[in-house]
C-alpha positions as CSV (number, residue, x, y, z in Angstrom):
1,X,-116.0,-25.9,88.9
2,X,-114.8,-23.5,86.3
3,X,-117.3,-22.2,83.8
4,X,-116.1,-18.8,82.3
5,X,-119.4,-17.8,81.2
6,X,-121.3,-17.8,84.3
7,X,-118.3,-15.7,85.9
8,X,-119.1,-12.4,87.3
9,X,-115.3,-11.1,88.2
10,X,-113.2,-12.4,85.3
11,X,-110.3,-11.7,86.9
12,X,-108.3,-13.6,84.5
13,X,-108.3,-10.0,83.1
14,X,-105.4,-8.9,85.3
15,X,-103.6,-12.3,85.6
16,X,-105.3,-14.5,87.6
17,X,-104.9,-18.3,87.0
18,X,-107.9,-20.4,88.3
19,X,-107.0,-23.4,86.3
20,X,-103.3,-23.1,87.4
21,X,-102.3,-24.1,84.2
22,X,-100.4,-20.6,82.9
23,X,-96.7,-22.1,83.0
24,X,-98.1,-25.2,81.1
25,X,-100.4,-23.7,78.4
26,X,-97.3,-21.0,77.5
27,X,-95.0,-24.1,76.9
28,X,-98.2,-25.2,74.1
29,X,-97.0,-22.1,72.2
30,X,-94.6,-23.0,69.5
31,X,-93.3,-20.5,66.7
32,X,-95.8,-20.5,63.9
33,X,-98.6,-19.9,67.3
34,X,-96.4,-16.9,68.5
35,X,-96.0,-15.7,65.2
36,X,-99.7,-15.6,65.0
37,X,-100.4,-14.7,68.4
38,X,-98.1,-11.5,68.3
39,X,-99.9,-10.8,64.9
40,X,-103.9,-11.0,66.1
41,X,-102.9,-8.9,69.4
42,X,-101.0,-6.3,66.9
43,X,-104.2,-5.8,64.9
44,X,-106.3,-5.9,67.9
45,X,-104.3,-2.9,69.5
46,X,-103.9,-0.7,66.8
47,X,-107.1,-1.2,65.4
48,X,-109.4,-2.1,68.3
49,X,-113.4,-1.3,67.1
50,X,-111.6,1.0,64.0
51,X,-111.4,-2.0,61.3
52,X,-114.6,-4.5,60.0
53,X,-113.5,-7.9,60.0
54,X,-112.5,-7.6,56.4
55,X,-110.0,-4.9,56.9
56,X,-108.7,-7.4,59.7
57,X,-108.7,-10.3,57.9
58,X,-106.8,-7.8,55.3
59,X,-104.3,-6.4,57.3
60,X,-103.7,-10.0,59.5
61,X,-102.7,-11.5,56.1
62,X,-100.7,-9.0,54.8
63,X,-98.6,-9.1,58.1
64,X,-98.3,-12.8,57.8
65,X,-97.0,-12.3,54.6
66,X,-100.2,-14.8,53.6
67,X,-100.6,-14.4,49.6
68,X,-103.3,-17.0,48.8
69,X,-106.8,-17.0,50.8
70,X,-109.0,-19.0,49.7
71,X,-113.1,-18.8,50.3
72,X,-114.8,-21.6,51.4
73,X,-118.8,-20.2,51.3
74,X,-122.7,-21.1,51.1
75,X,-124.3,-21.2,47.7
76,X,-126.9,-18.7,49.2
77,X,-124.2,-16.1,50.0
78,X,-122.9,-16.2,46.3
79,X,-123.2,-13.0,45.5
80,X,-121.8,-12.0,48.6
81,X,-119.1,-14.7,48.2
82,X,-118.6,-12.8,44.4
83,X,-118.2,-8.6,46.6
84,X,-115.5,-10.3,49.1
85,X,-113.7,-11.9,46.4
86,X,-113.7,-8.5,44.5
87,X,-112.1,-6.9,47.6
88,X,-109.5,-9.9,48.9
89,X,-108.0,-10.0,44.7
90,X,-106.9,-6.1,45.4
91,X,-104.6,-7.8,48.0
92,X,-103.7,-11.4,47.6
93,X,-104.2,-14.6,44.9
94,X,-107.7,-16.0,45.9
95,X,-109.2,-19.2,45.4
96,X,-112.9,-20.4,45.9
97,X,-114.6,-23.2,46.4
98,X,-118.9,-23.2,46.6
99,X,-120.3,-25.9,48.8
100,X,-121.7,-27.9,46.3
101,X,-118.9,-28.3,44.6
102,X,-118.0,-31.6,42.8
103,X,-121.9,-31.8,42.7
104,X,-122.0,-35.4,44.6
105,X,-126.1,-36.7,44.5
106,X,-127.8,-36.6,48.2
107,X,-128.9,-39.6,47.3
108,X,-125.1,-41.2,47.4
109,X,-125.2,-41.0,51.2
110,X,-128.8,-41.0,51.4
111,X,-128.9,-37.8,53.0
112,X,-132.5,-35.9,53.3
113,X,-133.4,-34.0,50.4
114,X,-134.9,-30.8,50.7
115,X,-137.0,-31.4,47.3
116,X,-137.4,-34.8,46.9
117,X,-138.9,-34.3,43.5
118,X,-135.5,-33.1,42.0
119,X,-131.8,-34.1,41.7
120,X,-130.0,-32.4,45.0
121,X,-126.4,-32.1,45.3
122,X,-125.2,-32.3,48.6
123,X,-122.6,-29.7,50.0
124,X,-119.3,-30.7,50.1
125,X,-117.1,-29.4,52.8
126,X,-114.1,-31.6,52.3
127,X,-114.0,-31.1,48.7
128,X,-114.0,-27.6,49.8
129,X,-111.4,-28.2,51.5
130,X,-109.5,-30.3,49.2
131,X,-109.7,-27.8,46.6
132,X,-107.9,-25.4,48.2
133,X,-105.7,-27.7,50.1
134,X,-104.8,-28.4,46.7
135,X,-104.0,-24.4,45.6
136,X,-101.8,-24.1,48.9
137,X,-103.9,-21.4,50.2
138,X,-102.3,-19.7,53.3
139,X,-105.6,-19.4,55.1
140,X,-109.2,-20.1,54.3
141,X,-112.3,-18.3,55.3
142,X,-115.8,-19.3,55.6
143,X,-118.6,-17.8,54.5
144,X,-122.1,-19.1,56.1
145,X,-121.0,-22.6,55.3
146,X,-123.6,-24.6,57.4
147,X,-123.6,-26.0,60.9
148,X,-121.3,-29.0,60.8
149,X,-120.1,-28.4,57.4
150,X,-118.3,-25.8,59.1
151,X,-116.7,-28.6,61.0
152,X,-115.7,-30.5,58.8
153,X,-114.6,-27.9,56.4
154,X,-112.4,-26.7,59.4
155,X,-111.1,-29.8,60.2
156,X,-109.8,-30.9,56.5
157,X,-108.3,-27.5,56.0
158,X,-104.6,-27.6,55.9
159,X,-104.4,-23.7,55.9
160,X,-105.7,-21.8,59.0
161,X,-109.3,-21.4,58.9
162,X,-111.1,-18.3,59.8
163,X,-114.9,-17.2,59.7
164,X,-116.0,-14.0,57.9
165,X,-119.8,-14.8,57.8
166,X,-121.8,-17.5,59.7
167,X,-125.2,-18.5,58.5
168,X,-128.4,-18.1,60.1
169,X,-130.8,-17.8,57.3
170,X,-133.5,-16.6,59.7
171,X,-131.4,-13.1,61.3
172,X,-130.1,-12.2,58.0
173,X,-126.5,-14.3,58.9
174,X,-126.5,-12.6,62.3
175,X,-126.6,-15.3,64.8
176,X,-126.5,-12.9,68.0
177,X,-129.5,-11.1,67.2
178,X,-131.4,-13.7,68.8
179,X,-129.2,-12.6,71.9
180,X,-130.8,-9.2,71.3
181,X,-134.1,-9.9,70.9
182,X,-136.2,-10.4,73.6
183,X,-138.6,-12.3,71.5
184,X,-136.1,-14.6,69.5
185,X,-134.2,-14.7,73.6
186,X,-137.7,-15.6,74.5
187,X,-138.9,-18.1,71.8
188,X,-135.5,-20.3,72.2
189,X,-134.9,-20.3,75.8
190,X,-136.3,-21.7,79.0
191,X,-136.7,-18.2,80.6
């Protein structure tokens, strides 16, 4: 049975096809998924661990001749939401959307309230989405939206979606630092 993360060899690596699916999964590439494709390899090449994300995000754009990005992000990351935008307008048209926008009551959908003494708007991932579907943005990125928001934020996005920032309030956004320490490895595994 295939699982790629328990594999020791990866010999997929130099061209080996243990599904036997290589002649099949080419055909799935069509022209806007070469276009892409040929674009993210580029960037990788020339720039392989020279570039921080941003700078890749920058540069993938540029060379996809994107000119509107839009920035689907957490209301706790504004002011980091506010830096990026500073730094994507040098380049491009952006567009942002917070996720509470529209400001729709928690109590519309009787979602859980974190204060239940207090009006709560819920976040709102598809009017996220909408918004910027609405500006024709040429790809989106999120910014620590939250687990399953960033679903369905994702999957009502007409524009390509990327992910600059995911949230994880307790590592500081930095989900893999409970990968690197042995007490966080230790405190959520079975080990």
């Amino acid at each position: 049975m295939l699982n790629c993360a328990l594999c020791l060899e990866k010999e997929c690596y130099n061209g080996k096809d243990c599904l036997k699916l290589k002649e099949e999964i080419k055909k799935l590439y069509q022209k806007n998924e070469i276009s892409l494709i040929k674009t993210a390899t580029s960037i990788e090449t020339k720039y392989y661990m020279k570039k921080t994300r941003i700078e890749e995000i920058i540069l993938f754009s540029k060379r996809m001749d994107y000119k509107k990005l839009g920035l689907a992000f957490c209301l706790g990351l504004e002011k980091e939401a506010r830096e990026i935008y500073s730094i994507f307008k040098e380049h491009f048209k952006v567009y942002s959307a917070c996720c509470k926008i529209c400001g729709i009551d928690k109590t519309e959908f009787k979602l859980d309230k974190i204060d239940k003494s207090r009006y709560e708007a819920m976040c709102n991932p598809i009017g996220q989405a909408t918004f910027l579907n609405q500006k024709k943005t040429d790809l989106n990125i999120i910014i620590g939206l939250c687990i399953g928001h960033d679903i369905l934020f994702s999957n009502h996005s007409k524009a390509p979606v990327t992910t600059l920032a995911v949230k994880d309030r307790v590592l500081a956004h930095n989900p893999l630092g409970a990968i690197y320490s042995h007490y966080y490895l230790n405190k959520i595994s079975n080990k």
